[in-house]
C-alpha positions in Angstrom: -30.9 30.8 8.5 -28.6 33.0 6.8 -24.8 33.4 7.2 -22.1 35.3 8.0 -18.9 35.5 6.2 -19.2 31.7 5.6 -19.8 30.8 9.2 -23.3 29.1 9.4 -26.4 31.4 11.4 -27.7 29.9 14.5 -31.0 27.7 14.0 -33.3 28.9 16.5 -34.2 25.2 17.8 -30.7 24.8 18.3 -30.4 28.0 20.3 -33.5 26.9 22.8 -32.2 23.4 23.4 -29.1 24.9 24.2 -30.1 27.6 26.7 -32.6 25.1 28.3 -29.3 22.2 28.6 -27.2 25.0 30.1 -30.2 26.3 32.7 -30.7 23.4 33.6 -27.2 21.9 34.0 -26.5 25.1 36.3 -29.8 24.6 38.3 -28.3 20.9 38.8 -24.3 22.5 40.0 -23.5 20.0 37.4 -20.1 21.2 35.1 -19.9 21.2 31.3 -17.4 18.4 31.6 -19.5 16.0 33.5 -23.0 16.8 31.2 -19.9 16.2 27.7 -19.3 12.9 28.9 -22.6 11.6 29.6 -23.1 13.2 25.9 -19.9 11.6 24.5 -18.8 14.9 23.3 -15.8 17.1 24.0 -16.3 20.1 26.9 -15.9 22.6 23.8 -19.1 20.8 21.8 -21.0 20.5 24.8 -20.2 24.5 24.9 -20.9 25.1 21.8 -24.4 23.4 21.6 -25.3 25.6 24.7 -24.7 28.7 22.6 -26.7 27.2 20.3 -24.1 26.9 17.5 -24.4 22.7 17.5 -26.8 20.0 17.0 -27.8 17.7 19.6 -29.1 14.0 18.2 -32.2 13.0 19.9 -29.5 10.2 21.7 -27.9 12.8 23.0 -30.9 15.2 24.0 -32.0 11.5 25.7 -28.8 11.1 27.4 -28.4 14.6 29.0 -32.2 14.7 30.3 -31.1 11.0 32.2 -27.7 12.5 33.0 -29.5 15.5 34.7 -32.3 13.7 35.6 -35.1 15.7 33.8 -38.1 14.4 31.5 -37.3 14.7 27.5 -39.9 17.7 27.2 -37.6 20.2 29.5 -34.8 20.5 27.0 -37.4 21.0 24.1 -40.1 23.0 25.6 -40.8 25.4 28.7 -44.0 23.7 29.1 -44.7 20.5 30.6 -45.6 17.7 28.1 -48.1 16.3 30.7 
């Protein structure tokens, strides 16, 4: 992961788990501020780790696949776990 200017690169986990959350919160006509709260993050970290440029703690990876009711392997893999 390199960087830019000083600005940290994208990690390329980070980047999936984000563009799975945000498919997935669109598929579910849920908002950012409704998915940030169930995450106890601010709208602007929630957007952030959708463009892949946050973390998301397994806690909060937990609480966003009961928030939009999904199992834990959809934000972390396209294929099913089971």
């Amino acid at each position: 992961m390199g960087s830019v200017h000083g600005f940290p690169g994208i990690d390329p986990a980070d980047a999936a788990i984000g563009a799975r959350l945000k498919r997935w919160r669109e598929a579910r006509g849920m908002d950012v501020d409704t998915v940030a709260a169930a995450l106890k993050i601010t709208p602007e970290e929630e957007r952030r780790a959708e463009a892949g440029r946050a973390h998301l703690t397994s806690l909060q990876l937990a609480a966003a696949t009961h928030r939009l009711r999904l199992p834990m392997w959809a934000l972390v893999s396209d294929s099913r776990a089971y």
